[in-house]
DRENBAZA-923724 format. One record per residue: residue in one letter; x, y, z of N, C-alpha, C in turn. Coordinates in steps of 0.1 Angstrom, whole numbers, padded with zeros to 4 digits, always signed. Example, Ala and Ser with C-alpha at 12.3 -4.5 7.8 and 13.67 -1.06 7.14 Angstrom:
REM residues 2
A+0132-0057+0078+0123-0045+0078+0132-0033+0078/S+0128-0022+0071+0137-0011+0071+0129+0000+0079/
//
This chain:
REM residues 387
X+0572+0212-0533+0566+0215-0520+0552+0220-0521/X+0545+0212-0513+0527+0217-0509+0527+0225-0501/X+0513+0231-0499+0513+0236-0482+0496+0230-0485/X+0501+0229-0468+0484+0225-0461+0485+0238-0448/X+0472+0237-0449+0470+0253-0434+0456+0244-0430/X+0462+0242-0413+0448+0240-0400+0447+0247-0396/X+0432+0252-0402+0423+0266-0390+0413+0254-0383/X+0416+0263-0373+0407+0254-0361+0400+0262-0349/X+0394+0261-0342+0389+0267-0335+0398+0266-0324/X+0407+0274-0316+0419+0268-0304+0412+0263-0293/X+0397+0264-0291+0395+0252-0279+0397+0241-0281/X+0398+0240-0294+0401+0221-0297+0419+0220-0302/X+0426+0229-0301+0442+0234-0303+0445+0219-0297/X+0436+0210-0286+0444+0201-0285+0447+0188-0295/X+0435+0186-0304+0432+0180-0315+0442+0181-0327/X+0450+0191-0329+0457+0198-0339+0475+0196-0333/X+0475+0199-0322+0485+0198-0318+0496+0182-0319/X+0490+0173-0322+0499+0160-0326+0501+0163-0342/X+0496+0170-0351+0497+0177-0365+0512+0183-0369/X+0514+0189-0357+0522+0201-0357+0536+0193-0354/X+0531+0185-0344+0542+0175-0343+0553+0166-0354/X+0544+0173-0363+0547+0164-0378+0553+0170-0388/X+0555+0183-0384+0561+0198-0388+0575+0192-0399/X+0581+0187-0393+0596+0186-0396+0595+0171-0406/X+0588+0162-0404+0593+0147-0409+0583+0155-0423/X+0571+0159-0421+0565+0164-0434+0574+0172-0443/X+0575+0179-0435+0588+0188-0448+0600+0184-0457/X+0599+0173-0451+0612+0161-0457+0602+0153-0470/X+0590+0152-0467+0579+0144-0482+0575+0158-0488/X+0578+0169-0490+0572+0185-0497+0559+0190-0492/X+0558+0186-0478+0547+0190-0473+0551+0201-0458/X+0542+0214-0468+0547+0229-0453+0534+0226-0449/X+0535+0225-0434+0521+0223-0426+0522+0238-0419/X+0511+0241-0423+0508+0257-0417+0499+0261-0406/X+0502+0268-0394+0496+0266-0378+0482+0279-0381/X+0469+0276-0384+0462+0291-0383+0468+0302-0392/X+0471+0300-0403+0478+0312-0405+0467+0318-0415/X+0464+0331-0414+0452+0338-0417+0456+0341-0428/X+0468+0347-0436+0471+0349-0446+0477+0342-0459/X+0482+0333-0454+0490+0323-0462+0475+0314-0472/X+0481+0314-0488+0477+0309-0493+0479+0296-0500/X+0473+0289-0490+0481+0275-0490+0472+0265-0505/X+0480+0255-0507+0470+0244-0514+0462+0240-0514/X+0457+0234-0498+0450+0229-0493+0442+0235-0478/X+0434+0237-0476+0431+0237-0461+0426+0230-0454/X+0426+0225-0439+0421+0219-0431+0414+0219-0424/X+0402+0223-0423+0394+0232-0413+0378+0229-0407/X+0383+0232-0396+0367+0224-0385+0354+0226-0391/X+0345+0219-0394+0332+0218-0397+0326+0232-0394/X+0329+0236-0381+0314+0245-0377+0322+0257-0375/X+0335+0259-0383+0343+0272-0389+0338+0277-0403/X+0332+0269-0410+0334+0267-0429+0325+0277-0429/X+0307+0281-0427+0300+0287-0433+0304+0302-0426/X+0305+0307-0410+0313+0320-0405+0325+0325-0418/X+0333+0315-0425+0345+0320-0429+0339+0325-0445/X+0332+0315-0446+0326+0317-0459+0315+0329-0459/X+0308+0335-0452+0303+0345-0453+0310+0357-0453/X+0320+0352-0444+0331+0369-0445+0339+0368-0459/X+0337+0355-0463+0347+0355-0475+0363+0355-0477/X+0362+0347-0467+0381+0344-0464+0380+0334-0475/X+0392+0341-0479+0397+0331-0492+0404+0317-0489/X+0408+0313-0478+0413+0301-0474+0400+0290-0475/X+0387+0297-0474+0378+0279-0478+0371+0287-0495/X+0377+0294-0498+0370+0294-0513+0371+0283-0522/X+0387+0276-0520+0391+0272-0530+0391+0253-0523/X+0401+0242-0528+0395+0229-0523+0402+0228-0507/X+0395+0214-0502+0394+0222-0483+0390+0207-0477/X+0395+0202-0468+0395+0189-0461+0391+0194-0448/X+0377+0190-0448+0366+0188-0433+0370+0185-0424/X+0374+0189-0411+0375+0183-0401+0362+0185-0392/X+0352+0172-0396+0336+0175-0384+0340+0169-0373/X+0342+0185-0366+0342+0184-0351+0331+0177-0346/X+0331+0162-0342+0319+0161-0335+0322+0146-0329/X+0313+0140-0320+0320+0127-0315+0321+0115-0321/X+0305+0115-0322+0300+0104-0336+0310+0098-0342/X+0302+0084-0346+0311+0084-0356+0301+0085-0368/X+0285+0086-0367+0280+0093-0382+0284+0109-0390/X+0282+0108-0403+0282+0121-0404+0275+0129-0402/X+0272+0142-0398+0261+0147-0389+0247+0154-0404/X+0238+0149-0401+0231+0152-0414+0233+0170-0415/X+0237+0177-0408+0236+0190-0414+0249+0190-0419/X+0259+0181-0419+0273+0181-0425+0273+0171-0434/X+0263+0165-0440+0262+0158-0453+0263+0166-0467/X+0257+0178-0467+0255+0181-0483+0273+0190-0484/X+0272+0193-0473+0295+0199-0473+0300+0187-0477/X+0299+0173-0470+0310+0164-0473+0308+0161-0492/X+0293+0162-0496+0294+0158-0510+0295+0171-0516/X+0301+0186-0511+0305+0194-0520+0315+0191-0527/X+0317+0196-0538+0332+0191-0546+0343+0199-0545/X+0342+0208-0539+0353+0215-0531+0355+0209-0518/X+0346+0204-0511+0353+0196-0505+0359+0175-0508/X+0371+0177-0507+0383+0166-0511+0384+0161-0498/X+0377+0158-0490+0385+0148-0480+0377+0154-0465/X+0375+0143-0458+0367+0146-0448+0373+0137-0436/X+0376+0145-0421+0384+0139-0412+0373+0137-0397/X+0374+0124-0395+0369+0122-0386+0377+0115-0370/X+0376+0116-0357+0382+0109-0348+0373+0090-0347/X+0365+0088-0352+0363+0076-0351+0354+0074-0365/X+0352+0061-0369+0344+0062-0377+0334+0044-0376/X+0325+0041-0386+0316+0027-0383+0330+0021-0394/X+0327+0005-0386+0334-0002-0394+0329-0007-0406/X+0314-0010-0407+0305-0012-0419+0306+0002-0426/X+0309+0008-0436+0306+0017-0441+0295+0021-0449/X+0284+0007-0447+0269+0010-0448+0258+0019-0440/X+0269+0017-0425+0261+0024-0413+0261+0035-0412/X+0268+0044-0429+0273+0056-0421+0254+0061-0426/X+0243+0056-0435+0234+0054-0441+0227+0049-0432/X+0227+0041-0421+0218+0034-0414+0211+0052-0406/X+0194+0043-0398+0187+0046-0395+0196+0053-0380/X+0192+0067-0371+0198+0073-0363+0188+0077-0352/X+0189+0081-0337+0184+0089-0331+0194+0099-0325/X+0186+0116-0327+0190+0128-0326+0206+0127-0333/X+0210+0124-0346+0216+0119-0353+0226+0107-0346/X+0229+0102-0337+0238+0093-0331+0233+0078-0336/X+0244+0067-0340+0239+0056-0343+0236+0048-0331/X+0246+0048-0320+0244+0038-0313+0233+0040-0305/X+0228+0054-0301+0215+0053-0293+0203+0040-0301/X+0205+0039-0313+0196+0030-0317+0201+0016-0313/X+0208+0013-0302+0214-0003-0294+0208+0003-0282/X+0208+0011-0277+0201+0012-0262+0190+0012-0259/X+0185+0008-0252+0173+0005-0245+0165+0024-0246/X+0156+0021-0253+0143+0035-0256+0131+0033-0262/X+0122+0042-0259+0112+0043-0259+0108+0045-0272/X+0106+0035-0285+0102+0040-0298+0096+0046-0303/X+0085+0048-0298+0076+0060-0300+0074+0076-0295/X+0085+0072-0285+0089+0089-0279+0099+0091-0290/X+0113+0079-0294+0129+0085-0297+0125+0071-0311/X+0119+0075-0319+0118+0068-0336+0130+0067-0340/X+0136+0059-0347+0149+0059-0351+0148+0069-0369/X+0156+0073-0376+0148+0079-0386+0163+0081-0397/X+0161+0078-0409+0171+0070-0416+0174+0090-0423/X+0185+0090-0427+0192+0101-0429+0188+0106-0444/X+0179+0116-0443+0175+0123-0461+0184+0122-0469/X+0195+0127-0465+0207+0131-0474+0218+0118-0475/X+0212+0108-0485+0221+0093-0483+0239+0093-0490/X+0243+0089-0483+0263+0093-0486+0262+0081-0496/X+0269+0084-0510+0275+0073-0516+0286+0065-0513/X+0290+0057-0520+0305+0052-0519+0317+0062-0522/X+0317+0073-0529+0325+0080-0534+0323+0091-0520/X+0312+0095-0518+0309+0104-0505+0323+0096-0495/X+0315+0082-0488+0322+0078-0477+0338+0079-0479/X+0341+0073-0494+0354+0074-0495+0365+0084-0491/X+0359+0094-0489+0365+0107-0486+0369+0107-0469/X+0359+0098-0465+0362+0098-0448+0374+0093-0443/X+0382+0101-0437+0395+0095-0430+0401+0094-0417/X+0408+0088-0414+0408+0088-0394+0425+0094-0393/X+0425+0107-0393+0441+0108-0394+0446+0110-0376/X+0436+0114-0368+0436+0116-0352+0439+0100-0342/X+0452+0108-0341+0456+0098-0332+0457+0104-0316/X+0446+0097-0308+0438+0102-0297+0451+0098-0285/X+0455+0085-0288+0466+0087-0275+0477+0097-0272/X+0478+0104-0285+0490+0113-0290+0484+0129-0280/X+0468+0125-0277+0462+0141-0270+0471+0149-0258/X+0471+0158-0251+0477+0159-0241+0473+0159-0234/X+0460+0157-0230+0450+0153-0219+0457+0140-0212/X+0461+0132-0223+0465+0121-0215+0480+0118-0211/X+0484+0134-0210+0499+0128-0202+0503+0123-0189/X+0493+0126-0183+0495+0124-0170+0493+0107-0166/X+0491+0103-0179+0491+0092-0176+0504+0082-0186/X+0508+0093-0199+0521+0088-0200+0531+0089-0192/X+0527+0098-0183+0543+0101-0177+0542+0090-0166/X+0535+0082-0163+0537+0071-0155+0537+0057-0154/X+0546+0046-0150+0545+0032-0154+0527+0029-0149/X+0529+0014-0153+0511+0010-0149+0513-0003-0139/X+0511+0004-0128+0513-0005-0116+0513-0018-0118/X+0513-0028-0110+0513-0040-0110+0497-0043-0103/X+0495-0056-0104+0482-0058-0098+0481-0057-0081/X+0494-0065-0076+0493-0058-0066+0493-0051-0059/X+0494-0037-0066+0494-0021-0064+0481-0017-0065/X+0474-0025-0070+0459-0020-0075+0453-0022-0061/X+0445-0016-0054+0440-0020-0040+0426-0014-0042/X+0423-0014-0054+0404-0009-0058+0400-0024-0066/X+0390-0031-0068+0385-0039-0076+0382-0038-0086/X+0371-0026-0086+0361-0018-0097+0360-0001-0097/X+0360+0003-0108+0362+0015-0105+0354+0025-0117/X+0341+0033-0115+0334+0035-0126+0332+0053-0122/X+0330+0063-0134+0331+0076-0128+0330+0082-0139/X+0322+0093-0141+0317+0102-0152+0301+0104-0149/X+0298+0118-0156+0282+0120-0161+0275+0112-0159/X+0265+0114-0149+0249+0106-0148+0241+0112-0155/X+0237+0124-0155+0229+0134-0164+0233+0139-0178/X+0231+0132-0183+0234+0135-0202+0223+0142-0209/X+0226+0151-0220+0219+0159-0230+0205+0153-0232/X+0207+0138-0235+0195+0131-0238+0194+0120-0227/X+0177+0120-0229+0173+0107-0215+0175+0094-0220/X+0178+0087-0230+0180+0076-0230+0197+0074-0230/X+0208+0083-0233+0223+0080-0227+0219+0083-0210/X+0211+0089-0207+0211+0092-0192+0208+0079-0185/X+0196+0077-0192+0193+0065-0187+0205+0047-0192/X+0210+0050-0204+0218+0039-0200+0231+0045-0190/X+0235+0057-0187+0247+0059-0172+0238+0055-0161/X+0223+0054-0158+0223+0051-0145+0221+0036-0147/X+0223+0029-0156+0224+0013-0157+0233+0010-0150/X+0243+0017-0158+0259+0012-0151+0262+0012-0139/X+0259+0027-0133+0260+0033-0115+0253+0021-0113/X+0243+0017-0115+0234+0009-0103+0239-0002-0106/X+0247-0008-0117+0249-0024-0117+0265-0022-0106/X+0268-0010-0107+0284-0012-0097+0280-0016-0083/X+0267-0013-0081+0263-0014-0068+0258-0032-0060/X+0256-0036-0075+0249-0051-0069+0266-0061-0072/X+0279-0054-0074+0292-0064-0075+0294-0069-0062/X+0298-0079-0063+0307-0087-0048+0319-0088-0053/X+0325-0077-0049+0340-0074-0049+0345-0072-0036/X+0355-0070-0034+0358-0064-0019+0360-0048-0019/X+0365-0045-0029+0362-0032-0032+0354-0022-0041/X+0348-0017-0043+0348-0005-0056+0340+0009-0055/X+0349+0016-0064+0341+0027-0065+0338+0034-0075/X+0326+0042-0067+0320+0049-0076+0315+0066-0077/X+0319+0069-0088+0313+0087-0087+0310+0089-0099/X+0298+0100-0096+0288+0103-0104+0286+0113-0107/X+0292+0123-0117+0291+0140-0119+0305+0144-0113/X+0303+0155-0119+0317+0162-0116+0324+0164-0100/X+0326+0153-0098+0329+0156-0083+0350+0152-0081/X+0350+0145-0090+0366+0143-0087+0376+0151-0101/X+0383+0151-0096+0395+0162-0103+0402+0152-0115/X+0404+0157-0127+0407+0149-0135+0425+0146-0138/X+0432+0148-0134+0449+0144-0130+0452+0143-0120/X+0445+0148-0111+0448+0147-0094+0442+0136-0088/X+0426+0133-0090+0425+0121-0084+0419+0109-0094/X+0411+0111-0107+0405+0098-0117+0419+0097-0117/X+0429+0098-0122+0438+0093-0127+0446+0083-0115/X+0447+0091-0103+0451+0081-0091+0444+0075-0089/X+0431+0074-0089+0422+0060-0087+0424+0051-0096/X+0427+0052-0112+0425+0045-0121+0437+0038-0119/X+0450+0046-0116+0463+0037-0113+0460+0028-0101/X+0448+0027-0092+0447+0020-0080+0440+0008-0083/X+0432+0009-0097+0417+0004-0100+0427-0008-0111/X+0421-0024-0104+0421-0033-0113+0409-0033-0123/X+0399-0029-0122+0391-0034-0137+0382-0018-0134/X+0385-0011-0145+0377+0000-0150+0364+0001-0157/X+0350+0003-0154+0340+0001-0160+0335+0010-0163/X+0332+0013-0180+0327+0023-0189+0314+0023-0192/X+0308+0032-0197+0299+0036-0208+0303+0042-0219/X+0288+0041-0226+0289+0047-0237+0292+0064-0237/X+0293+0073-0244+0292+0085-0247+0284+0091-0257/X+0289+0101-0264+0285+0102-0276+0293+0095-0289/X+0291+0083-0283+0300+0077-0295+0302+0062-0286/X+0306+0050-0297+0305+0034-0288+0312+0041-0278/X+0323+0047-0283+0335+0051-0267+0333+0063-0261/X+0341+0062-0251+0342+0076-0241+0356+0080-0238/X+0361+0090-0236+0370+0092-0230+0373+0084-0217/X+0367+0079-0209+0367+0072-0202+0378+0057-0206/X+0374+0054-0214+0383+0038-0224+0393+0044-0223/X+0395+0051-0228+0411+0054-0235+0419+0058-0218/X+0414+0062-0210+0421+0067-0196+0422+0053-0190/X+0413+0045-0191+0416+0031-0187+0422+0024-0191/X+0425+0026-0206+0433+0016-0210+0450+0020-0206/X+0447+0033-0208+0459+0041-0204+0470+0038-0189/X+0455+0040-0184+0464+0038-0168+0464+0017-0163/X+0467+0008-0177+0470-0004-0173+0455-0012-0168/X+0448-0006-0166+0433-0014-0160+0428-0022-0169/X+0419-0033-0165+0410-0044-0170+0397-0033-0173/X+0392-0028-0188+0385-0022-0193+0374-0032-0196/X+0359-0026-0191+0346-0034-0191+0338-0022-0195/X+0333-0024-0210+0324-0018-0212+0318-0024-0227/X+0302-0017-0226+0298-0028-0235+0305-0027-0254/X+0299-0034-0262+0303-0037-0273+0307-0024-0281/X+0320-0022-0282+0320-0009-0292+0330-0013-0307/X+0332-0028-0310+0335-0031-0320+0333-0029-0330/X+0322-0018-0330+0317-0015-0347+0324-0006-0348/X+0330+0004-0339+0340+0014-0340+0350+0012-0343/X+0356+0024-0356+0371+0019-0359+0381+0029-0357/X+0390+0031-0355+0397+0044-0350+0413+0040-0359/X+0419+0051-0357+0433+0050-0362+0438+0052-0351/X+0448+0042-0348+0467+0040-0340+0460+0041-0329/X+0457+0036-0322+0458+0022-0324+0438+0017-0324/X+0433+0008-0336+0421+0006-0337+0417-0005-0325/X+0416+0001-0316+0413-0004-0298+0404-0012-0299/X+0392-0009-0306+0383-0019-0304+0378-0029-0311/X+0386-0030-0324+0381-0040-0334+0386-0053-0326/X+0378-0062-0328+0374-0075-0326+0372-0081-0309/X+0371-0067-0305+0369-0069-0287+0386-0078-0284/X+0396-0071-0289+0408-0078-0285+0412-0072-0271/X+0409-0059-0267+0415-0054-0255+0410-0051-0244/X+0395-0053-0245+0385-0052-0233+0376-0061-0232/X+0370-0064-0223+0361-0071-0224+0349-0063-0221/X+0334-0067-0233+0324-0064-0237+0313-0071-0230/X+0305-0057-0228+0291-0064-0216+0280-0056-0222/X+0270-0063-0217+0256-0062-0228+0254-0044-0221/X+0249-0036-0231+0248-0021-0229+0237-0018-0216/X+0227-0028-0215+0221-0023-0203+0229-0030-0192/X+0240-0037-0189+0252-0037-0176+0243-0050-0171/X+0233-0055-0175+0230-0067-0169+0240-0081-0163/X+0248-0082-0173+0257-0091-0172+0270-0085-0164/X+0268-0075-0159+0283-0066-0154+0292-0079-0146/X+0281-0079-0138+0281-0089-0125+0293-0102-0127/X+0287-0108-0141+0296-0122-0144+0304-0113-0153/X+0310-0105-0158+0322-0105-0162+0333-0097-0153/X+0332-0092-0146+0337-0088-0133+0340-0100-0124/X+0332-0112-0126+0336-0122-0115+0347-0130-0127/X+0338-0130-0139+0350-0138-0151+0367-0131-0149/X+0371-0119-0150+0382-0110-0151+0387-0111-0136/X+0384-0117-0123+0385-0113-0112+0391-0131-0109/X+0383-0138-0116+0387-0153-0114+0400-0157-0123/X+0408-0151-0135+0413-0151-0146+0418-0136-0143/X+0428-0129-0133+0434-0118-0136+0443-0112-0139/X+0453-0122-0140+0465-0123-0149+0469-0120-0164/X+0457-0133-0166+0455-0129-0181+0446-0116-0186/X+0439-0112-0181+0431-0097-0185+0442-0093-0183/X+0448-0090-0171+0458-0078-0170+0465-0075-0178/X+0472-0088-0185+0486-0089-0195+0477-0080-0211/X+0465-0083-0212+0458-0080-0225+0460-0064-0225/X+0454-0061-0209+0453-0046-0207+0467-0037-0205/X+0479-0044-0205+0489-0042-0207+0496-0037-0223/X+0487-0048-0231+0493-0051-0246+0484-0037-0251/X+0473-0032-0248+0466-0023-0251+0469-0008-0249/X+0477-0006-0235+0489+0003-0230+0501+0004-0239/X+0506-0004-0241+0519-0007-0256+0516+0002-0266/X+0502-0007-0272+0497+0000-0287+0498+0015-0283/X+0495+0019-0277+0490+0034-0273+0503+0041-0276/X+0513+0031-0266+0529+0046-0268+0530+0038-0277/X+0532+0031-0285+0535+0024-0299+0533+0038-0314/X+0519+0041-0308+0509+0050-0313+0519+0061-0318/X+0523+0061-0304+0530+0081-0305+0542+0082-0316/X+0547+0072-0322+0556+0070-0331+0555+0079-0343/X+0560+0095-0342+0559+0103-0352+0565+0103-0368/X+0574+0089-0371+0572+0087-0384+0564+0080-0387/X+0557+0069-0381+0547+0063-0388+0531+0072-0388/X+0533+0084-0380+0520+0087-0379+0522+0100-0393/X+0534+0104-0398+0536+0115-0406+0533+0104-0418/X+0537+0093-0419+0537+0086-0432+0521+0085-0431/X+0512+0084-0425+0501+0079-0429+0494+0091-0432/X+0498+0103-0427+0488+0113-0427+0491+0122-0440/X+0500+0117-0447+0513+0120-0458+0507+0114-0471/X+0506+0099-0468+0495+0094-0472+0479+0094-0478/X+0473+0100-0465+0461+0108-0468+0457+0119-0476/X+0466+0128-0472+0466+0139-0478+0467+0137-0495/X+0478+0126-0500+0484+0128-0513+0466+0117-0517/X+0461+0112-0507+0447+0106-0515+0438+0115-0520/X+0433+0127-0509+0425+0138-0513+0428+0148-0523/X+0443+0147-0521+0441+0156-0539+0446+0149-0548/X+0444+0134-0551+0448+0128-0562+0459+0126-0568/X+0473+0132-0552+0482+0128-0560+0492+0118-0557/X+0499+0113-0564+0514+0100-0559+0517+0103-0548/X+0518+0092-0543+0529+0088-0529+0543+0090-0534/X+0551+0095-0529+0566+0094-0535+0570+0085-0534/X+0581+0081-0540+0585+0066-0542+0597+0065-0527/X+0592+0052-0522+0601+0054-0509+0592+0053-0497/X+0579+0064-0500+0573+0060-0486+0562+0054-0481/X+0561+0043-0473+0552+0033-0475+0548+0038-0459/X+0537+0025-0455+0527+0028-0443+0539+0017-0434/X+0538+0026-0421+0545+0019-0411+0537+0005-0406/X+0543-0006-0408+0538-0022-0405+0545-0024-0392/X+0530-0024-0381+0538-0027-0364+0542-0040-0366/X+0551-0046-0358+0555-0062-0360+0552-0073-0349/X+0546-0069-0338+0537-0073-0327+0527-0082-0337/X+0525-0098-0331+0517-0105-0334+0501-0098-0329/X+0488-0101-0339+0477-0097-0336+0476-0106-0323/X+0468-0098-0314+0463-0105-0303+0449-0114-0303/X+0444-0122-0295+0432-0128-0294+0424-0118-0290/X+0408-0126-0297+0402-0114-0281+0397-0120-0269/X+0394-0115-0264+0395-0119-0250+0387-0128-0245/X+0370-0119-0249+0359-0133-0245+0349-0128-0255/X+0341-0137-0261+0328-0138-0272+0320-0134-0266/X+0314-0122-0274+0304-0111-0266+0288-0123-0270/X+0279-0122-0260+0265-0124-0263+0258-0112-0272/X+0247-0121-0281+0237-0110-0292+0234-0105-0283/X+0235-0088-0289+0231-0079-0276+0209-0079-0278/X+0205-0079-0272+0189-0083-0270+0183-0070-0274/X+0172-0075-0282+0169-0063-0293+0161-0049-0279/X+0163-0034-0282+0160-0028-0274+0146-0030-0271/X+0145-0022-0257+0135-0025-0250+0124-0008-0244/X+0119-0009-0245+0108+0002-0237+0119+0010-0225/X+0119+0021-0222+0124+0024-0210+0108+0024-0200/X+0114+0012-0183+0102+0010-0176+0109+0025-0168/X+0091+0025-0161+0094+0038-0153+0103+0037-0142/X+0111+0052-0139+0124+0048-0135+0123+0059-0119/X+0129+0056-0113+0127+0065-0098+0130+0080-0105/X+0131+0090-0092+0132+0100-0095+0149+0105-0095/X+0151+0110-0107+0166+0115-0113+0172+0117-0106/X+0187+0111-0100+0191+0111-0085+0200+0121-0095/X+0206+0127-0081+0218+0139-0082+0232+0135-0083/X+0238+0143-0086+0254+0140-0085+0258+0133-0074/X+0264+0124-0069+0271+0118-0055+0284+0119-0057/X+0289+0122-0044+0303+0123-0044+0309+0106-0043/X+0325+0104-0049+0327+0092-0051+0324+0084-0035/X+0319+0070-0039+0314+0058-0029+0330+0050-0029/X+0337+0049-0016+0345+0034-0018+0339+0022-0009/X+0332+0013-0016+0328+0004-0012+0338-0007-0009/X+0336-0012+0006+0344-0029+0011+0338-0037+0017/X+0341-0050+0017+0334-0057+0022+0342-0057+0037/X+0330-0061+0044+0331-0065+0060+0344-0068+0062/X+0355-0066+0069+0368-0072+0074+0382-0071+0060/X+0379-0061+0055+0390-0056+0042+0394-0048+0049/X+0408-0047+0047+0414-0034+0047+0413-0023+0041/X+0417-0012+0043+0416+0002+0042+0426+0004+0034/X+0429+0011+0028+0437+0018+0016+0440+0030+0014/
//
């Protein structure tokens, strides 16, 4: 018997909590998973990025010794001030919620360290892209692992605990909602791409809200169970929370290319199998909205198969084998004989439609003046019914 102990900061207790969940099938492979426990001197520890240098100054002996990184952060780069920790040699293993599928990119060029801002449309001489000092080897990257399994969060029960309507229950068209004002002006400026391209659709319905104006279990979630095609942005990361609530509540998910992203249980967006992908400045919104609207049977059924993977996801031995797994990688030791990685048996799916080269970025032209929060828009056309 091992022990592993996750210190974590409890605002993120939600991140940790599918861990815990694993309490009992781990103890069956010699592994004591230990909750915060301040005294216990475990094997191993697990512990949030922007906990390590606080702990280490006071000199808690839980990160003296070897210690698996959890960098809190969205990205999927490593954050250049959490480069020279991941190639410490006390630290064995580095945990991330998403990661690049090229493992070259973890190396590629960045702005205000994020990769994908360097696909969006900016201003190069205001936001330079600027290649990372501290370059990760192959034995560095090796260390990176995806043990977070995001559908397993509890944020999103309110959308397990419900079937995913039928289409004919859907009585929204389009349905888009989150942050217009972001940290940085070029994610700001690609959210008001999006808001403004919801506005030029010919749909009969859709809506739209912009800033904190709707309640996140009480009403996104009942729109999203109303909403046939969900349309996203980016975040801090190809994905947003936003994806995963759509895929969640059954909807036709439209947002641009986040294929290069790879995730564990379920890897959603490799090969554009479960959404369909639109060019990041929303230019094309228009024709894939009319494509998914002409053809909505078949999106539906895809966006259905993407709902499956999810509670598929929650399957606590296969997620204890993999994370069982992991662990015995970072400290170099045997798998026990007996336990192998759980193999789903669902045929791979197609993907859906062949994304166009996304068009190399462009200048941001001058843009009106920074509109404010709006409360949600339900847009109909002339002689629709009411809902």
């Amino acid at each position: 018997m091992f022990s592993v102990n996750l210190i974590y900061d409890a605002r993120y207790a939600d991140r940790f909590a599918p861990f815990l969940e694993l309490r009992d099938l781990l103890a069956e492979l010699s592994v004591q998973l230990l909750d915060n426990d301040p005294d216990a001197k475990a094997d191993v520890c697990i512990v949030q990025s922007h906990l390590i240098d606080d702990l280490r100054q006071k000199g808690d002996h839980r990160v003296q010794g070897p210690i698996i990184v959890n960098e809190r952060t969205d990205q999927e780069t490593v954050l250049a001030s959490n480069r020279r920790l991941l190639q410490d040699p006390n630290t064995i293993g580095w945990l991330k919620e998403c990661s690049l599928r090229d493992p070259a990119l973890q190396n590629a060029p960045t702005i205000f360290d994020y990769y994908h801002y360097t696909l969006l449309r900016h201003d190069e001489s205001k936001y330079p892209a600027v290649e990372p000092e501290i370059k990760l080897s192959a034995n560095d990257i090796a260390k990176i692992h995806l043990p977070f399994s995001v559908p397993s969060y509890s944020r999103f029960a309110v959308f397990r605990s419900q079937p995913s309507p039928e289409p004919k229950e859907r009585d929204i068209d389009a349905f888009m909602y989150g942050r217009l004002v972001r940290e940085h002006e070029i994610l700001t400026d690609h959210r008001r791409a999006g808001f403004r391209a919801m506005g030029r659709l010919n749909v009969d319905t859709s809506l739209v809200s912009a800033g904190y104006i709707l309640h996140y279990e009480s009403e996104i979630a009942k729109f999203l169970f109303r909403s046939k095609i969900a349309v996203s942005q980016y975040g801090f990361a190809l994905c947003s929370w936003k994806d995963w609530d759509a895929l969640y509540a059954g909807c036709v998910l439209i947002k641009p290319d986040g294929s290069m992203q790879v995730n564990y249980l379920p890897d959603i967006f490799k090969g554009n199998e479960f959404y369909v992908p639109c060019r990041a400045d929303f230019a094309d919104l228009e024709e894939k909205v009319e494509m998914v609207m002409d053809n909505y049977q078949h999106f539906f059924e895809k966006a259905q198969m993407a709902r499956a993977a999810f509670f598929e996801s929650l399957d606590l031995q296969r997620r204890a084998s993999d994370f069982y797994e992991i662990l015995m990688q970072c400290l170099g030791r045997s798998v026990l004989s007996g336990v192998h990685r759980y193999v789903p048996t669902e045929p791979e799916p197609q993907a859906i439609a062949a994304e166009e080269p996304e068009p190399e970025p462009q200048a941001i032209a001058e843009e009106e003046p920074e509109p404010q929060a709006v409360a949600p828009t339900l847009h109909r056309a002339a002689g629709s019914a009411a809902g």
